[in-house]
Backbone as ProteinMPNN parsed JSONL, in Angstrom:
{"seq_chain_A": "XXXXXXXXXXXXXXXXXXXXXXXXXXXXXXXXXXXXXXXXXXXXXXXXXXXXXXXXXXXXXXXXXXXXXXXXXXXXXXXXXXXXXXXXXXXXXXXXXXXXXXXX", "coords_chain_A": {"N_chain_A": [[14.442, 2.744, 21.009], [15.519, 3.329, 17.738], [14.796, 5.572, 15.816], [13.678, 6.462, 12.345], [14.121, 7.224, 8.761], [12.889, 8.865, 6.063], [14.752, 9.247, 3.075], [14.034, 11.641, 0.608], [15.052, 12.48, -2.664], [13.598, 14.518, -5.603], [12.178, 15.583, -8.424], [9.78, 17.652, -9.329], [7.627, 17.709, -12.033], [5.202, 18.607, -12.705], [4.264, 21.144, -11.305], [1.501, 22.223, -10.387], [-0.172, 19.819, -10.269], [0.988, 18.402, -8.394], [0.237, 19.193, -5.775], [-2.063, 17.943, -5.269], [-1.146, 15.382, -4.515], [0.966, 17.206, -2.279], [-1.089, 16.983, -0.379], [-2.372, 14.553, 0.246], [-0.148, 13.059, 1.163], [-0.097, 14.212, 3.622], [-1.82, 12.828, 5.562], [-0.797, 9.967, 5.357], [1.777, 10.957, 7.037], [0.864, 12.164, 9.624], [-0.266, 10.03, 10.511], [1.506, 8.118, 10.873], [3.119, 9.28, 12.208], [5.192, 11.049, 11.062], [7.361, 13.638, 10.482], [8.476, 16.923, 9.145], [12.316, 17.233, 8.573], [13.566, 18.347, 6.681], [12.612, 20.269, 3.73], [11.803, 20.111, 0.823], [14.111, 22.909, -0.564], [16.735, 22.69, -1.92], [19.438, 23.649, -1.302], [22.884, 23.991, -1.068], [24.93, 22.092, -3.242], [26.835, 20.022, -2.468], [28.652, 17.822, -3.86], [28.061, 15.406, -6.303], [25.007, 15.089, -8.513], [21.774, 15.627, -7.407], [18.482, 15.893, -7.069], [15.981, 18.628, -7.823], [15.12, 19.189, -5.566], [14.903, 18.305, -2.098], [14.512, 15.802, 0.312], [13.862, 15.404, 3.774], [12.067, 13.263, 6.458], [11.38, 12.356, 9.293], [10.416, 10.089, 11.487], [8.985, 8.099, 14.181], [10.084, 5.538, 14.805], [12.154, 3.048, 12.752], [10.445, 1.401, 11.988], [7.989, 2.496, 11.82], [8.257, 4.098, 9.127], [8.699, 2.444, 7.602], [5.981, 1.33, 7.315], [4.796, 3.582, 7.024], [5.461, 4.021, 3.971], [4.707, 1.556, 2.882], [1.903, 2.135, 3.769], [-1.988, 2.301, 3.301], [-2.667, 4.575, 2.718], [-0.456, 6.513, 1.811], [0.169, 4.813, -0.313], [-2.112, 6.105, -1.931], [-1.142, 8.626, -1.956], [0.979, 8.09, -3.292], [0.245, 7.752, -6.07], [-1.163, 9.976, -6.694], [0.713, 11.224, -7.027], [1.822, 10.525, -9.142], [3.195, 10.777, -12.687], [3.582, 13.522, -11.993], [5.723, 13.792, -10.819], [9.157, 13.367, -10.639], [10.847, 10.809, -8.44], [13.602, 9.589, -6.187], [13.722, 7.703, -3.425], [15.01, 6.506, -0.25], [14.797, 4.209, 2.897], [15.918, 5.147, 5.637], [17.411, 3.591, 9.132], [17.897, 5.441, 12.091], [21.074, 6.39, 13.484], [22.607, 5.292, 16.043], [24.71, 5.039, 17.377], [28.83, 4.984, 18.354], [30.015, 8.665, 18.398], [31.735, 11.225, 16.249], [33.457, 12.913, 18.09], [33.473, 11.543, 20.56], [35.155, 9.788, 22.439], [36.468, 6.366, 22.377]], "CA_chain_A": [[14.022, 2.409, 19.664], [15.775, 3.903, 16.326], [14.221, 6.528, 14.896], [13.394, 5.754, 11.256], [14.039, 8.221, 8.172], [12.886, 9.189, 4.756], [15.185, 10.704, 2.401], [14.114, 11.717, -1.071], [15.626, 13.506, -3.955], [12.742, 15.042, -6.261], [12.249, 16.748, -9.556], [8.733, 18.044, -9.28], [7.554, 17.93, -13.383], [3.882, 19.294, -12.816], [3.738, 22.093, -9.636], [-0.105, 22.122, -9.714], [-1.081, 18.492, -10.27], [1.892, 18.079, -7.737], [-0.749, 19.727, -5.038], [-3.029, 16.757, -4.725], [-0.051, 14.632, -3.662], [0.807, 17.229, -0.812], [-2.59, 17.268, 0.746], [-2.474, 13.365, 0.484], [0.691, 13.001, 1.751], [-0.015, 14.686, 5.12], [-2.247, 11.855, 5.651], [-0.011, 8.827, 5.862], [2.868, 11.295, 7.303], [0.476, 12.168, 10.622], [-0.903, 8.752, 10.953], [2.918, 7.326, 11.302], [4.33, 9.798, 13.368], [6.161, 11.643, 10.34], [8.171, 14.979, 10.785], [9.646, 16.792, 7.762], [13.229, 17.945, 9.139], [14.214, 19.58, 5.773], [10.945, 20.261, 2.828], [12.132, 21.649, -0.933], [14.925, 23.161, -1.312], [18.283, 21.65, -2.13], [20.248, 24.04, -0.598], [24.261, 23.531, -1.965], [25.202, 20.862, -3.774], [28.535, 19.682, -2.566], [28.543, 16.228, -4.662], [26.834, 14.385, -7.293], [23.593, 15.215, -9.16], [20.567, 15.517, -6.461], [17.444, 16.287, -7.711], [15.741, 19.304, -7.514], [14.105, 19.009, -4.073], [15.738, 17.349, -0.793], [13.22, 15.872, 1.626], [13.852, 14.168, 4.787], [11.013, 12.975, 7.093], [11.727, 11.455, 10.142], [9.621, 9.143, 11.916], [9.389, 7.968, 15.567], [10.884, 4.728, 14.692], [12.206, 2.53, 11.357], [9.029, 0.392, 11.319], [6.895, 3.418, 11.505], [8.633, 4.735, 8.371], [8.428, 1.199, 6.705], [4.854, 0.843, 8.017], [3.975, 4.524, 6.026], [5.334, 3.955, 3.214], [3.534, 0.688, 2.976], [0.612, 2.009, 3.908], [-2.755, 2.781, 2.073], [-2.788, 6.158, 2.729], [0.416, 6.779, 0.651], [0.101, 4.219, -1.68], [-3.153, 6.656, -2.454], [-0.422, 10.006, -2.608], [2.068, 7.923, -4.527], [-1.102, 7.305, -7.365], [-1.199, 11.263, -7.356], [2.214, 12.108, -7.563], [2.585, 10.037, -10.298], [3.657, 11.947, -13.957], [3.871, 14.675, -11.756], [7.383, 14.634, -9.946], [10.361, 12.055, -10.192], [11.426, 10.818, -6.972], [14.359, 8.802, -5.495], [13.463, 7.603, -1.982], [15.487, 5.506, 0.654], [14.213, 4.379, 3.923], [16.865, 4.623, 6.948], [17.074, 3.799, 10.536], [19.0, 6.445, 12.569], [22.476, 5.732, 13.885], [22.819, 5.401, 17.421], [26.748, 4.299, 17.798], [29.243, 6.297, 18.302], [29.99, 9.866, 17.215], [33.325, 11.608, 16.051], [33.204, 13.652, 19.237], [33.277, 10.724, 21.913], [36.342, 8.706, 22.855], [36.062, 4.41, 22.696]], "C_chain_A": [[14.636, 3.41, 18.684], [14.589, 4.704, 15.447], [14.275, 5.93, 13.184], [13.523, 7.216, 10.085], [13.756, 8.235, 6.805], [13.912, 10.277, 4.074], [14.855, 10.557, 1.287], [14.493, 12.673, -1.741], [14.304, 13.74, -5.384], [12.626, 16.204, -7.233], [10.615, 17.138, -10.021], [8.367, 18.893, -11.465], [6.07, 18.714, -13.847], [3.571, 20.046, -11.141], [2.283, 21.88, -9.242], [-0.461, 21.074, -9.355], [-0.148, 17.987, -8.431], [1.298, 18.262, -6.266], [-0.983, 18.834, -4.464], [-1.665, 15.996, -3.697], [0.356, 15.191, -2.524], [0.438, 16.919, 0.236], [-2.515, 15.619, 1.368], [-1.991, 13.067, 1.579], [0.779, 12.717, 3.309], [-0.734, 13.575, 5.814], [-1.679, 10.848, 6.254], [0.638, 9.686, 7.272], [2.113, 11.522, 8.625], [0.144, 11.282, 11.116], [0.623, 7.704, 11.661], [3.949, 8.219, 12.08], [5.43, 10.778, 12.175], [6.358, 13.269, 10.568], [8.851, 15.597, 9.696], [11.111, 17.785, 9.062], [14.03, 18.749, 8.269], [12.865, 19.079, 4.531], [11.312, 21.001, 1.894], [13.099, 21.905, -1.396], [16.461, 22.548, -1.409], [18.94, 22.324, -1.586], [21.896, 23.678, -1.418], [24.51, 21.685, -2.093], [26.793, 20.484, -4.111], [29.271, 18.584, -2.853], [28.04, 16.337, -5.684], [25.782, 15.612, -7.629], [22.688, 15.736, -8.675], [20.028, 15.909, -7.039], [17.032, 17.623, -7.378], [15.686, 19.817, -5.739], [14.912, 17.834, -3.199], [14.955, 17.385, 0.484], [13.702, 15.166, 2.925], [13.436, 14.622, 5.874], [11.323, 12.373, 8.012], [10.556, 11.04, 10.908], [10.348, 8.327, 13.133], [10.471, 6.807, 15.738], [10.952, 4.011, 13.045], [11.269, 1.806, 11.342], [8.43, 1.006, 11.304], [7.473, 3.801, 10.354], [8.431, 3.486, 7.359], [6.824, 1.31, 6.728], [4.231, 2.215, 6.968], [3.884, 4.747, 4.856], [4.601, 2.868, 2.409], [2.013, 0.57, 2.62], [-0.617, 1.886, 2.9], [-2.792, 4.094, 1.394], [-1.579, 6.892, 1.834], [0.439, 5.589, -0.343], [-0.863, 5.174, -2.39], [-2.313, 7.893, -2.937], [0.255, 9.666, -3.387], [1.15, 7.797, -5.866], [-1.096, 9.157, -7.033], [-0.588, 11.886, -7.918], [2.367, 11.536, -8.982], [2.471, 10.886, -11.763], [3.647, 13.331, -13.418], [4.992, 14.957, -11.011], [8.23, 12.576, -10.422], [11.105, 11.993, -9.221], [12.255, 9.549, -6.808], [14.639, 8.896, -3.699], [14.132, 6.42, -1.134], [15.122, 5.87, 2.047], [15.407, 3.55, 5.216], [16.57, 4.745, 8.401], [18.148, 4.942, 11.11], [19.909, 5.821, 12.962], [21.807, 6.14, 15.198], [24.418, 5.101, 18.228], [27.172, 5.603, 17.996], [29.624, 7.656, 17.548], [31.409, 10.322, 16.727], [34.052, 12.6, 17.047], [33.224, 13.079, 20.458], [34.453, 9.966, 21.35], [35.703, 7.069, 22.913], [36.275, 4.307, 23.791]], "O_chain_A": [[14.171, 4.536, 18.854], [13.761, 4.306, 14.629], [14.964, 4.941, 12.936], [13.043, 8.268, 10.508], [14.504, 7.478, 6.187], [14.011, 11.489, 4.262], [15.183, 9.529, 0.695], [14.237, 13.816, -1.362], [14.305, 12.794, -6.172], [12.869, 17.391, -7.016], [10.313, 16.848, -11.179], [8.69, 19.972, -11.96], [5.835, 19.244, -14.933], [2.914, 19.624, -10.189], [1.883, 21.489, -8.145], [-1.05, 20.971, -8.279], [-0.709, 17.355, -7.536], [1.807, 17.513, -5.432], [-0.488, 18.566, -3.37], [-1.418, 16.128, -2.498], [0.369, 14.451, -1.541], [0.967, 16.66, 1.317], [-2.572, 15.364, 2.571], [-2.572, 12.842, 2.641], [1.264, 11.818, 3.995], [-0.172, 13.296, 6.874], [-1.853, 10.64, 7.455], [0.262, 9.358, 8.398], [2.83, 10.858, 9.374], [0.116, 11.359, 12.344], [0.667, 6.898, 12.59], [5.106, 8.006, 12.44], [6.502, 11.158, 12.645], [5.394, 13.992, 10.821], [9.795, 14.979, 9.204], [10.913, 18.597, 9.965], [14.882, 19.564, 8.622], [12.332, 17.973, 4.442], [11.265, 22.231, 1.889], [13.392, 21.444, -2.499], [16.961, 21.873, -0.509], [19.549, 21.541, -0.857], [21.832, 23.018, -2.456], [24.353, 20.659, -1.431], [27.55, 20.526, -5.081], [30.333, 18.31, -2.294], [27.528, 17.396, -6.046], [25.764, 16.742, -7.141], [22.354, 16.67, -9.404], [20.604, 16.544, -7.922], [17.75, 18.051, -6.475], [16.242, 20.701, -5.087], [15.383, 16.771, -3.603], [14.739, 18.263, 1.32], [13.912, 13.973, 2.701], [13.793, 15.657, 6.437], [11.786, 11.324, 7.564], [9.626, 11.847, 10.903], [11.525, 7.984, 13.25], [11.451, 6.887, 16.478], [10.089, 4.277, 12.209], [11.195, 1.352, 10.2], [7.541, 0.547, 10.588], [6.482, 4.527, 10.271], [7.946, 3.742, 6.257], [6.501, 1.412, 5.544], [3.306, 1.963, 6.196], [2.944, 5.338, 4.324], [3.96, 3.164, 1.401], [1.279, -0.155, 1.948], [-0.4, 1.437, 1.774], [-2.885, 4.53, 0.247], [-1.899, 7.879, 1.172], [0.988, 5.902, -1.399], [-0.609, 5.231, -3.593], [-2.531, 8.325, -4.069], [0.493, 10.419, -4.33], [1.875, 7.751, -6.859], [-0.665, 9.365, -8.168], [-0.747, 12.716, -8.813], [3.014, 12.119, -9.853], [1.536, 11.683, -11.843], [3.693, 14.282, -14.198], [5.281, 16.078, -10.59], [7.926, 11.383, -10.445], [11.957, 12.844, -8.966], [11.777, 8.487, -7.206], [15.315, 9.644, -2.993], [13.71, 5.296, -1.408], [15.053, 7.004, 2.52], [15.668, 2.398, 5.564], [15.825, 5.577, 8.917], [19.165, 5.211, 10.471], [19.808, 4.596, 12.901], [20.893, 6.931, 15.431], [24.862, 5.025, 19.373], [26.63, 6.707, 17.944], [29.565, 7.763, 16.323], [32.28, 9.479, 16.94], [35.171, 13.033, 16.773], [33.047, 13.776, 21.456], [34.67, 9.621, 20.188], [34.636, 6.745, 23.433], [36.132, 3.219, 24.348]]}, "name": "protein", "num_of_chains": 1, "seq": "XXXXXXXXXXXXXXXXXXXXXXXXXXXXXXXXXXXXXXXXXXXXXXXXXXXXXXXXXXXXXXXXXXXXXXXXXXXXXXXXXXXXXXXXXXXXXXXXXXXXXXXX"}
């Protein structure tokens, strides 16, 4: 089964109020199996724009990652976050093909 992934780009506009939405968060993100594999900081920016903040969550598979964002339990953190961060979020399955390191 394909692993499933969140990535979002985030400009966090209220730190405190921004809180509640953590706590929420954790909620959905344990209930679906979610993992953060990078949390905050942007690190270099060797492209484009990105937002402040560079998140990505991985999840056991892409219907668990569909299935959390979905859910109730973050529909309830996305109603916290809101006027407090701007976020651009896409929801991918992992690759499994080949790599640039393996022969056809």
């Amino acid at each position: 089964m394909t692993k499933g992934y969140w990535v979002a780009f985030a400009d966090v506009t209220d730190p405190e109020g921004y809180k509640g939405y953590i706590a929420e968060n954790a909620n959905a993100f344990r209930k679906y199996g979610g993992r953060f594999l990078t949390r905050g900081s942007q690190g270099e920016v060797s492209e484009g724009n990105p937002r402040s903040r560079v998140v990505v969550i991985e999840f056991p598979s892409f219907d668990a990652a569909v299935a959390c964002y979905a859910s109730p339990e973050y529909k309830e953190a996305m109603r916290l976050r809101a006027g407090k961060a701007i976020m651009d979020l896409a929801i991918v399955p992992g690759y499994e093909g080949q790599q640039p390191d393996e022969t056809a």
